[in-house]
C-alpha positions as CSV (number, residue, x, y, z in Angstrom):
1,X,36.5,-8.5,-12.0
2,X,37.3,-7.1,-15.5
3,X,38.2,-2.9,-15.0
4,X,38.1,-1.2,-17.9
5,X,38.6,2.7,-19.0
6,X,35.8,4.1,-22.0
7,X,35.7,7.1,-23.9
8,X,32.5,8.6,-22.8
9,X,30.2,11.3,-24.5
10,X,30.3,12.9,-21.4
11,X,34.1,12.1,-20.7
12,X,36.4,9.2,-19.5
13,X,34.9,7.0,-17.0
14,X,36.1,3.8,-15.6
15,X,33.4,0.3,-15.7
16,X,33.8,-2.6,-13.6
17,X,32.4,-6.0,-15.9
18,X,31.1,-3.5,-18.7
19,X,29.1,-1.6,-16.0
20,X,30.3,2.1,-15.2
21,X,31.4,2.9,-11.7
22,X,30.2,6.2,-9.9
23,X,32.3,9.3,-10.7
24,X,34.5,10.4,-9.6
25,X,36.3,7.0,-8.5
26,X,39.0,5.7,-10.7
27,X,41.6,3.4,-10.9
28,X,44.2,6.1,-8.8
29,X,41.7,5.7,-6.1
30,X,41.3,2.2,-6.1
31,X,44.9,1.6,-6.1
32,X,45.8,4.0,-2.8
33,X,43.5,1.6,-1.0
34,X,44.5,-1.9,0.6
35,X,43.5,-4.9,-0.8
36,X,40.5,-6.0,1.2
37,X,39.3,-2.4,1.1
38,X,39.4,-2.2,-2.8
39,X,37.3,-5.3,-2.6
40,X,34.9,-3.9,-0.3
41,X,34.4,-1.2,-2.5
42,X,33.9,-2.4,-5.8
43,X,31.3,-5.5,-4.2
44,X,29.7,-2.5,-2.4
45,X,29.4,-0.5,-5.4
46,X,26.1,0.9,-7.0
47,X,25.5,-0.7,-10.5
48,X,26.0,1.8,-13.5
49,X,25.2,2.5,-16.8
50,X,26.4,0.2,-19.3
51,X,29.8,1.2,-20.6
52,X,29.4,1.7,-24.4
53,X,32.4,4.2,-25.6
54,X,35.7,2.8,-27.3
55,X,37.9,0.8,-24.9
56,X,41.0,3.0,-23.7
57,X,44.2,2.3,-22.2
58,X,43.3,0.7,-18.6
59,X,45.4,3.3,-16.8
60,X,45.4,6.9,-15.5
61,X,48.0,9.9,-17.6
62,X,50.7,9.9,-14.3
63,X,50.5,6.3,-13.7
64,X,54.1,4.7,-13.9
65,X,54.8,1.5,-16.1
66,X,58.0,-0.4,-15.4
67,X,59.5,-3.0,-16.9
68,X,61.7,-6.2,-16.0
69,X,64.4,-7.9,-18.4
70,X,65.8,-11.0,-18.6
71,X,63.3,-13.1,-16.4
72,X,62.8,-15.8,-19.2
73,X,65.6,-18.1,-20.7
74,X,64.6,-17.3,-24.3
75,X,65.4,-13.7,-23.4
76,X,68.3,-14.1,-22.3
77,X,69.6,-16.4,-25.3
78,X,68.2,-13.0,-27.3
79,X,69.9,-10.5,-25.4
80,X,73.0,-12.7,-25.3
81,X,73.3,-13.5,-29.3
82,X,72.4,-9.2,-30.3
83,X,74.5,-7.7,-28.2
84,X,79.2,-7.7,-28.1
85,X,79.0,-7.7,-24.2
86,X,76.5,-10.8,-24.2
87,X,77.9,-12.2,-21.0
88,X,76.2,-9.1,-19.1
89,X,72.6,-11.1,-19.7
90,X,74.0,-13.7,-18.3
91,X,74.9,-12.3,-15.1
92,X,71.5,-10.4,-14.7
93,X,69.7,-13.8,-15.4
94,X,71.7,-15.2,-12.6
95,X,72.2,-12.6,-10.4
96,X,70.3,-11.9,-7.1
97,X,69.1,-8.9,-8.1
98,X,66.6,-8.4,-11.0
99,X,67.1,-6.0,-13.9
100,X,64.0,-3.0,-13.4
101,X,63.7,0.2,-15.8
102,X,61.3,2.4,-16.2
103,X,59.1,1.8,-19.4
104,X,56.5,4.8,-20.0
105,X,54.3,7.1,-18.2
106,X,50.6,6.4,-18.1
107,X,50.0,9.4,-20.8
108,X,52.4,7.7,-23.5
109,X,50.7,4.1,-23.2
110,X,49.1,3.0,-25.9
111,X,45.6,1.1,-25.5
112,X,43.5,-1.7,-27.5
113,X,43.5,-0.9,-31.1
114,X,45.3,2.1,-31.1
115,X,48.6,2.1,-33.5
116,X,52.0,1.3,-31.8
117,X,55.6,2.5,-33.4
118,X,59.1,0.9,-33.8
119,X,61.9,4.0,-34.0
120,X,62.7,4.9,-37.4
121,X,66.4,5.1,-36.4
122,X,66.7,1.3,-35.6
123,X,66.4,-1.6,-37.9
124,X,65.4,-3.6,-35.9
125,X,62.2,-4.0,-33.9
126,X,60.5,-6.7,-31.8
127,X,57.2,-6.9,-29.8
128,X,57.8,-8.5,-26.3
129,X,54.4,-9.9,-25.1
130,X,54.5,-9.7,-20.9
131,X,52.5,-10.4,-17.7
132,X,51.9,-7.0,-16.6
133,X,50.8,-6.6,-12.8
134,X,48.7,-4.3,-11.2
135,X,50.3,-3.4,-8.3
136,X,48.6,-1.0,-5.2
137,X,50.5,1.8,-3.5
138,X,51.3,-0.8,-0.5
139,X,53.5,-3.3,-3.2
140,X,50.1,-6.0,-3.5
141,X,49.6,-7.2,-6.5
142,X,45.7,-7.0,-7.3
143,X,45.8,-7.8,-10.6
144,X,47.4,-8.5,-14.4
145,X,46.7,-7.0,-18.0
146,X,48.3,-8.1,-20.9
147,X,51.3,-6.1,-22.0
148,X,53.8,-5.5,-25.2
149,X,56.9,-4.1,-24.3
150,X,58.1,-3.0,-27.8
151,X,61.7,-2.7,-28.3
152,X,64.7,-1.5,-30.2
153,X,67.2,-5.0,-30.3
154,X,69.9,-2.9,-32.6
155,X,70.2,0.0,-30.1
156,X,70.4,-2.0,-26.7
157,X,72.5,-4.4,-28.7
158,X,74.7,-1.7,-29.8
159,X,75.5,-1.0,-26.1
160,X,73.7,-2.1,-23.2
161,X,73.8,1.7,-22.1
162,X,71.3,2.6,-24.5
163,X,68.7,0.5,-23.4
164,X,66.1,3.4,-22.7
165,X,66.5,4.5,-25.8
166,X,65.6,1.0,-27.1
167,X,62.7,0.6,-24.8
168,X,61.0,4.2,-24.0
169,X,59.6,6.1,-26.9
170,X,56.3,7.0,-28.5
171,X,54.1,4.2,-28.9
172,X,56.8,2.1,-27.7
173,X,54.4,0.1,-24.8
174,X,50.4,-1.1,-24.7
175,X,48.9,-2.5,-22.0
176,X,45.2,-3.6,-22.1
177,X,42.4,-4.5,-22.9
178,X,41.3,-4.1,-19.3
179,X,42.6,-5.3,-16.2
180,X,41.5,-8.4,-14.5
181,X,41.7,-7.4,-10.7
182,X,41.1,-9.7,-7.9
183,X,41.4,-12.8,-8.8
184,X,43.9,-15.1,-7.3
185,X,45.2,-17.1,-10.0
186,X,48.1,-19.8,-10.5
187,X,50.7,-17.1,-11.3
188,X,53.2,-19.5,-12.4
189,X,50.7,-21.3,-14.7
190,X,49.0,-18.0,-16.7
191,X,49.5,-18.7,-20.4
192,X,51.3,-15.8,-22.8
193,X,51.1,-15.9,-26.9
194,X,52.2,-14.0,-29.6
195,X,50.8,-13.9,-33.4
196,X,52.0,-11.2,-35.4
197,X,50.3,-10.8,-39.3
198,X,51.8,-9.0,-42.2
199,X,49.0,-8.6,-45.3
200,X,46.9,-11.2,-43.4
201,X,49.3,-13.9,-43.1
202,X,51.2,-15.3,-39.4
203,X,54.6,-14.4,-39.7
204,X,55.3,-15.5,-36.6
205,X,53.3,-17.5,-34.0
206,X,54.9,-18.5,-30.4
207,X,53.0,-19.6,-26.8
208,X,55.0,-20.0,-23.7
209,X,53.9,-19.3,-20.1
210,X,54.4,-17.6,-16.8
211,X,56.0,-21.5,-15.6
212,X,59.0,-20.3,-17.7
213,X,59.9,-17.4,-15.1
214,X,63.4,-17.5,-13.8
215,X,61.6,-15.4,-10.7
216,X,58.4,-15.4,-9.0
217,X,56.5,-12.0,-9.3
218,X,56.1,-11.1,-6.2
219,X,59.8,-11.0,-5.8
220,X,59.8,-8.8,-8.4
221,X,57.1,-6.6,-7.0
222,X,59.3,-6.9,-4.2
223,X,62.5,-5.3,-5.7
224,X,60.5,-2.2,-7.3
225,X,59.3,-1.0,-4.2
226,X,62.2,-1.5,-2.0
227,X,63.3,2.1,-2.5
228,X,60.1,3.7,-4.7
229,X,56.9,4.5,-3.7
230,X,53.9,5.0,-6.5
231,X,50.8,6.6,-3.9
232,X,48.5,5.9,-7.0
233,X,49.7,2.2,-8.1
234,X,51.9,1.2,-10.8
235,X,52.6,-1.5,-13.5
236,X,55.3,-3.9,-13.6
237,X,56.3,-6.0,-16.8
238,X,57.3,-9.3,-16.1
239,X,59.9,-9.7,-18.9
240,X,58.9,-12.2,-22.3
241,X,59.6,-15.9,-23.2
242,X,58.7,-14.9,-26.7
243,X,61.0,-13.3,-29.0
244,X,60.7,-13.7,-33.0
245,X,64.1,-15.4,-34.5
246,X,67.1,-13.2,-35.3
247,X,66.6,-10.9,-38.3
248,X,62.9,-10.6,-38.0
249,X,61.6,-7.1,-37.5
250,X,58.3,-5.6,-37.1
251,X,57.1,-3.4,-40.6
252,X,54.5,-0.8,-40.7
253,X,51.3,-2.4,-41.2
254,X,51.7,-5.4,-39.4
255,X,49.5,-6.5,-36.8
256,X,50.3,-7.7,-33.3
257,X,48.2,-10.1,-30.7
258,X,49.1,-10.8,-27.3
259,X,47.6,-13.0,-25.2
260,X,47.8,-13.0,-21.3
261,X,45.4,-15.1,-19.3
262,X,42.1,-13.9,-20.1
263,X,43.1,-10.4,-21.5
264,X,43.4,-10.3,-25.1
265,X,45.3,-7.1,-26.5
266,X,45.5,-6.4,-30.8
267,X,47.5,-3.5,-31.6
268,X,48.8,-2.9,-35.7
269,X,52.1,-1.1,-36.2
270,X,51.7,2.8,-37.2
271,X,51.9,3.2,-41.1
């Protein structure tokens, strides 16, 4: 099942495989509910309207998005070669514990089509295409949606301390198109690319997959609701294989694709 959110004439409304569900249940309602009872619902649901209005971000204004670092190998090399204190990566990729931080709330999340930023006060910017879960309120996961973490390399390389300032900001995450919810796939198999085009040209082109995880994502699930509860749902970021070399950085105009399993998300950088 494919849940997406629309920009109605008469409002925003939520659509199960391009079919509107019946106000007014959304995706905070859906998530507060076990598993098998989320299923029950949306097979038992009425069929709607057709869902015509522009696709929005697939989440809800208080939903919470967090984010996980240093899952992949390539990140860590990345974090590792930007930063003085490089040996820090290290010891979160091996550690026992994952790192987690909080990325954006659901307001501040940018959705299909709509511009993203990079801080003016950095020189340095990077998208990080990630596996982002849908998670329910009991810690499940019930879905995925693909996600870019965008973030600051000179400020968290500058001093690990900083890294909110590197990684939460205006138009600093998207998530979308929709979220496919349900399904039971491989989830050490889902493949993850990244094309980014400047004037119309690739600039940089990578593929990697979820197989590259140093940890399984239900352990990571695992972690962020050891001490939290989200009533409503939440995200989680899985962390990216896929960084662009050393010195690149992303210019206004550009355009960036992510791919994540079957959810396709093209965002251009704000001019």
């Amino acid at each position: 099942m494919n849940l997406t959110r629309h920009q109605m004439p008469e409002g925003v409304r939520w659509a199960v495989d391009g079919r509107l569900l019946p106000e007014p249940l959304g995706l905070s309602a859906l998530l507060a509910l076990p598993r098998p009872a989320l299923a029950a619902v949306l097979a038992g649901r009425p069929e709607g309207a057709p869902a015509a209005g522009p696709l929005l971000a697939p989440l809800e204004p208080l939903h919470e998005v967090w984010g996980c670092g240093v899952t992949y190998q390539r990140s860590r090399e990345a974090r590792r070669a930007e930063s003085a204190v490089g040996d820090i990566y290290d010891r979160v990729y091996a550690a026992e514990r994952p790192e987690l931080f909080f990325k954006a709330v659901g307001w501040r999340v940018v959705g299909p089509g709509a511009p993203v930023c990079v801080r003016a006060d950095s020189g340095w910017n990077v998208p990080e295409p990630e596996m982002t879960l849908v998670l329910n309120a009991y810690g499940d996961i019930v879905g995925y949606t693909a996600g870019n973490d965008l973030s600051s390399r000179s400020i968290e390389g500058e001093n690990p301390l900083y890294l909110p300032q590197a990684k939460i900001y205006t138009g600093g995450c998207a998530l979308g198109p929709g979220l496919e919810l349900l399904t039971d796939p491989d989830w050490a198999a889902i493949p993850i690319t990244l094309t980014i085009e400047r004037h119309g040209t690739a600039v940089f082109a990578g593929q990697t997959s979820t197989a590259q995880m140093k940890r399984s994502v239900r352990e990571l699930a695992a972690y962020l609701f050891r001490e939290l509860a989200f009533p409503a749902g939440v995200f989680l970021m899985t962390g990216t294989g896929l960084v662009p070399p050393d010195g690149f950085t992303l210019a206004a105009g550009d355009r960036v694709r992510v791919q994540v399993g079957t959810q396709g998300l093209e965002n251009a950088v704000a001019v």
